[in-house]
DRENMAR-44577 format. One record per residue (C-alpha): x, y, z; residue number from 0; residue in one letter. Coordinates in steps of 0.02 Angstrom, whole numbers. Example, Ala and Ser with C-alpha at 12.3 -4.5 7.8 and 13.67 -1.06 7.14 Angstrom:
residues 2
+--------+--------+--------+-----+---------+
!     c1 !     c2 !     c3 ! num ! residuo !
+--------+--------+--------+-----+---------+
!    615 !   -225 !    390 !   0 !       A !
!    684 !    -53 !    357 !   1 !       S !
+--------+--------+--------+-----+---------+
***
This chain:
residues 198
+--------+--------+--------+-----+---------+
!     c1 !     c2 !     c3 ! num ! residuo !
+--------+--------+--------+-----+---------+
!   -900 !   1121 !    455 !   0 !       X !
!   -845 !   1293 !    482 !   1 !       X !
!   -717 !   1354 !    624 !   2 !       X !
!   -776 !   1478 !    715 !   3 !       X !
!   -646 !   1481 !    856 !   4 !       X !
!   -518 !   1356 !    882 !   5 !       X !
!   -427 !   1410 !   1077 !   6 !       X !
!   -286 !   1313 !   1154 !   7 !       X !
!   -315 !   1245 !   1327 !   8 !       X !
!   -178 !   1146 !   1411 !   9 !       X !
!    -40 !   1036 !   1388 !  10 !       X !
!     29 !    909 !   1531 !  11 !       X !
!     85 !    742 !   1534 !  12 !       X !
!    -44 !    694 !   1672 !  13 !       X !
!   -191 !    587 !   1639 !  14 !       X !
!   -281 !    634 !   1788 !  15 !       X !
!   -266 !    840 !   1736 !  16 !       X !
!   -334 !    842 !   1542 !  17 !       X !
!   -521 !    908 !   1522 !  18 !       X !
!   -650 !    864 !   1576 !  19 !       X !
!   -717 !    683 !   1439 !  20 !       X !
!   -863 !    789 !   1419 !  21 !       X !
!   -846 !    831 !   1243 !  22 !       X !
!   -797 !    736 !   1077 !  23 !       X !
!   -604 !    718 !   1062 !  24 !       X !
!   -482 !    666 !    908 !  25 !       X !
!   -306 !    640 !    921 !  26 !       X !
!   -191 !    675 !    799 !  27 !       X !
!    -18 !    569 !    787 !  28 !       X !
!    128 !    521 !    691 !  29 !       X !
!    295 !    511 !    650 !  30 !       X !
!    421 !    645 !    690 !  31 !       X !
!    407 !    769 !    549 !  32 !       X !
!    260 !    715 !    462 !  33 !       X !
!    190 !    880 !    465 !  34 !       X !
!     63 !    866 !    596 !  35 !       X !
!     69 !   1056 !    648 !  36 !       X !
!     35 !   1118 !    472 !  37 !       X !
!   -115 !   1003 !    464 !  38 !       X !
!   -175 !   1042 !    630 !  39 !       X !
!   -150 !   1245 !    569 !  40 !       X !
!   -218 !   1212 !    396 !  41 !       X !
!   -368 !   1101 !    470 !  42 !       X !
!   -424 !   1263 !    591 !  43 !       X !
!   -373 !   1395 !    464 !  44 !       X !
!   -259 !   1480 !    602 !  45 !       X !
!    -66 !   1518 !    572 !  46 !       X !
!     12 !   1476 !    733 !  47 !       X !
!   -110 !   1340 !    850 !  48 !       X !
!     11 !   1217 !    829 !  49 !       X !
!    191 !   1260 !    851 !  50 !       X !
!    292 !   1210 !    679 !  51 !       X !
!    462 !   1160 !    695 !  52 !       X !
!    590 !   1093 !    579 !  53 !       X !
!    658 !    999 !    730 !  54 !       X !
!    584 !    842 !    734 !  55 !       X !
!    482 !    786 !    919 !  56 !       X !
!    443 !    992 !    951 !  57 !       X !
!    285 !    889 !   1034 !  58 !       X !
!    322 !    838 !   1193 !  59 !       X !
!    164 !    846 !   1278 !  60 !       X !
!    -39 !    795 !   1278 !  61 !       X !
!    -96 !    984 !   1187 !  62 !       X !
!   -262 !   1014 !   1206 !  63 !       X !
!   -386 !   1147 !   1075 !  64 !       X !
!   -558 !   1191 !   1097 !  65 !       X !
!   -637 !   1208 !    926 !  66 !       X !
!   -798 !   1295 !    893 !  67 !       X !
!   -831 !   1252 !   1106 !  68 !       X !
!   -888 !   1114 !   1050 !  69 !       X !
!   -776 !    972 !   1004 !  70 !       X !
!   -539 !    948 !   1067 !  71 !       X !
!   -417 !    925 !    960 !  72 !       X !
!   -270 !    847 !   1011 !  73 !       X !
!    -91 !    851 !    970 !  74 !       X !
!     11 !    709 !   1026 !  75 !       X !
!    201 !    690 !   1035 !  76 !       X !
!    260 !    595 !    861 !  77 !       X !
!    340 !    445 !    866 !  78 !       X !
!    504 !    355 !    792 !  79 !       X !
!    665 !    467 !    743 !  80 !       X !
!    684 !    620 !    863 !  81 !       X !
!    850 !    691 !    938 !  82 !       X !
!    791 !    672 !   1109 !  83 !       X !
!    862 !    547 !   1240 !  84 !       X !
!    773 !    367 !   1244 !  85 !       X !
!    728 !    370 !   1420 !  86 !       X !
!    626 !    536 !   1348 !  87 !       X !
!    538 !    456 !   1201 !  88 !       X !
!    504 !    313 !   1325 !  89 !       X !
!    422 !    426 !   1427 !  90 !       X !
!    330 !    510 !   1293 !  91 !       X !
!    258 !    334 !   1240 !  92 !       X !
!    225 !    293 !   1402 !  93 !       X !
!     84 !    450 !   1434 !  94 !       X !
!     17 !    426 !   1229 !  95 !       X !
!    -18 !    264 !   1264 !  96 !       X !
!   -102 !    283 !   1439 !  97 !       X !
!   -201 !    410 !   1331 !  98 !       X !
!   -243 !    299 !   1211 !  99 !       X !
!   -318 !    169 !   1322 ! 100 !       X !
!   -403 !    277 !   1446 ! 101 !       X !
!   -475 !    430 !   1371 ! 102 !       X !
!   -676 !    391 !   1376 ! 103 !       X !
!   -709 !    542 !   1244 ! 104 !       X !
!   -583 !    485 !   1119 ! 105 !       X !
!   -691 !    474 !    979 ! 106 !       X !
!   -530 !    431 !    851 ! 107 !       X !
!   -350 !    448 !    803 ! 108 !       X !
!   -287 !    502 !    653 ! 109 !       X !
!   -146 !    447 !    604 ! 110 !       X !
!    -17 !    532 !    499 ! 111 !       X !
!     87 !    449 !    369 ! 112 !       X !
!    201 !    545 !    233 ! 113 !       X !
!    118 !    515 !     51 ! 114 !       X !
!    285 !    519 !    -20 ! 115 !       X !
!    359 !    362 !     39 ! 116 !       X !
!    320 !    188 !     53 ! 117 !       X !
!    237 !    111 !    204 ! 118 !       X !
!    331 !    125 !    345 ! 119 !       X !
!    369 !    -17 !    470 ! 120 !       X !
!    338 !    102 !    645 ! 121 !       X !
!    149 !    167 !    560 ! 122 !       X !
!    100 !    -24 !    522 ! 123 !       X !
!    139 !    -75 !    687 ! 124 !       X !
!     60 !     86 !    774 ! 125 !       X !
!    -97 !     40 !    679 ! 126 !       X !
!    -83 !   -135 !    736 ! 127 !       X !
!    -97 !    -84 !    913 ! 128 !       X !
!   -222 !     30 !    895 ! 129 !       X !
!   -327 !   -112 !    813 ! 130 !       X !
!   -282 !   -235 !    960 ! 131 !       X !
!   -339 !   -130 !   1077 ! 132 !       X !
!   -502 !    -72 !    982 ! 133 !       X !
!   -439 !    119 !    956 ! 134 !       X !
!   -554 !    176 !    784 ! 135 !       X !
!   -404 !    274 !    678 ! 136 !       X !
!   -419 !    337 !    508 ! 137 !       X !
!   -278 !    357 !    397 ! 138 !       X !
!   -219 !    545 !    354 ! 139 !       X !
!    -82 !    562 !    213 ! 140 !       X !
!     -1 !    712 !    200 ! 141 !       X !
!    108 !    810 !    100 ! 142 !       X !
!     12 !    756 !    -55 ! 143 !       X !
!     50 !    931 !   -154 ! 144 !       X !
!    217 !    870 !   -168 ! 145 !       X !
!    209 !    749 !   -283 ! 146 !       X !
!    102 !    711 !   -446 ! 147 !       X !
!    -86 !    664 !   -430 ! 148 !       X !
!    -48 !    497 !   -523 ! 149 !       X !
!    101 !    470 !   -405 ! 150 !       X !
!     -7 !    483 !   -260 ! 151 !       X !
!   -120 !    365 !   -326 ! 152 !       X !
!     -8 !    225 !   -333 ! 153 !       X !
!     67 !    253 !   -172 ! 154 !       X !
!    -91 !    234 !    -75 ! 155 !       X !
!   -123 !     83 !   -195 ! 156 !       X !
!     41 !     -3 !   -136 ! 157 !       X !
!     20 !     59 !     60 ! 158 !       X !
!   -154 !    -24 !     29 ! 159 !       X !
!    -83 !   -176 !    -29 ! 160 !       X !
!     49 !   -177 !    125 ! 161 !       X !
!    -98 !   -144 !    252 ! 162 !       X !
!   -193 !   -287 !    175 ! 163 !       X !
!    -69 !   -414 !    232 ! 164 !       X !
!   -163 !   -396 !    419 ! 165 !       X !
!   -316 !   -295 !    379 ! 166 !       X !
!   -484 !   -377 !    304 ! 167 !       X !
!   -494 !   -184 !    245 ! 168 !       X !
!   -410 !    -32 !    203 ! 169 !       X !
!   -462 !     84 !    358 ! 170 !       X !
!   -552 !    268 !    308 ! 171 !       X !
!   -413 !    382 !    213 ! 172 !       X !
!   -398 !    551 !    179 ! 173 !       X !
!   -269 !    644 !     70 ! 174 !       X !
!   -222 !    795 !    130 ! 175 !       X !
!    -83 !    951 !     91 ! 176 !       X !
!    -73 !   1076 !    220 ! 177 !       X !
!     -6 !   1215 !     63 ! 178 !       X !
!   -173 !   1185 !    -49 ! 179 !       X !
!   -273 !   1129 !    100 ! 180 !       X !
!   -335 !    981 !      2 ! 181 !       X !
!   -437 !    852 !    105 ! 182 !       X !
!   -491 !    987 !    260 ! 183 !       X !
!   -647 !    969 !    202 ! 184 !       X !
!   -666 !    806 !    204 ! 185 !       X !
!   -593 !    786 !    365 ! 186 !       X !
!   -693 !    913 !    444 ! 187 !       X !
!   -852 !    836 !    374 ! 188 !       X !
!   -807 !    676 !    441 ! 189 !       X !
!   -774 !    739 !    618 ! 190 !       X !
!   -941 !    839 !    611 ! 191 !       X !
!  -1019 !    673 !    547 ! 192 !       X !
!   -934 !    575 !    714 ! 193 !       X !
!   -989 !    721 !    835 ! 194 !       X !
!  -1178 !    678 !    806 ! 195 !       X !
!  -1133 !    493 !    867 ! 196 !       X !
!  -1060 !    561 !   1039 ! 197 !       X !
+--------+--------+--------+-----+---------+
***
């Protein structure tokens, strides 16, 4: 898939105010600091669509882009560690999750996880939920220039082995580095591939 144009739209907190469900939809989550705004930049070969910060939780809100008119991305607030109040994150949770549920278009939700450290306890349970409530994900680890290839390997082996422990399967994966924009083309070719099915 090429990108053509890739336009932001709107950001809000209110269900009732995103776009029209008219047109396929992926969400894009994780942890605070995960690098979800490099990915989201590398992914539509622009600079500055999503706004990187070295502050963890810089995502506050539902942020809605356009790509190619034909197809949203969507950047969601991270979750876990962020040096905002509670009754703040609580409220970010509380519009993801509504999100989550409700969104009719939501055609899947990547979810971020660092490469370079072991399966963490908030991404399992994250996952868990989506599963419960029959949310399709696919895995996205990032960061993966920072560490040998062989390295890599075995930590996706071991998270693997952790997600096992609930899973029948290991859910779709990609590897991904937002510097040598490894994996954006298999990402891209797998959202193409799920825009058909709409």
């Amino acid at each position: 898939m090429d990108i053509n144009s890739a336009s932001f739209i709107v950001s809000n907190t209110d269900f009732d105010k995103l776009p029209p469900p008219e047109k396929p939809e992926y969400a894009f989550i994780g942890r605070s600091n995960v690098g979800k705004s490099s990915l989201i930049n590398m992914l539509c070969d622009r600079n500055k669509l999503a706004k990187i910060s070295g502050t963890p939780g810089k995502t506050q809100l539902i942020n809605h882009f356009l790509i190619n008119e034909e197809w949203y991305l969507v950047d969601l607030p991270g979750y876990g560690y962020a040096k905002v109040s509670k009754k703040d994150r609580n409220k970010w949770q509380g519009f993801t999750y509504q999100y989550l549920k409700n969104r009719a278009n939501l055609m899947g939700v990547f979810v971020l996880v660092d490469s370079r450290i072991p399966a963490q306890k908030i991404d399992l349970e994250f996952m868990e939920w989506l599963g419960t409530k029959e949310i399709p994900f696919v895995i996205v680890f990032t960061k993966t220039d920072k560490k040998a290839s062989k390295n890599i390997r075995s930590q996706i082996e071991a998270y693997e082995k952790e997600m096992l422990t609930n899973w029948e399967f290991m859910p779709t994966y990609f590897c991904t580095s937002a510097v040598d924009k490894s994996g954006r083309n298999e990402v891209l070719k797998f959202i193409a591939e799920t825009n058909e099915v709409f």
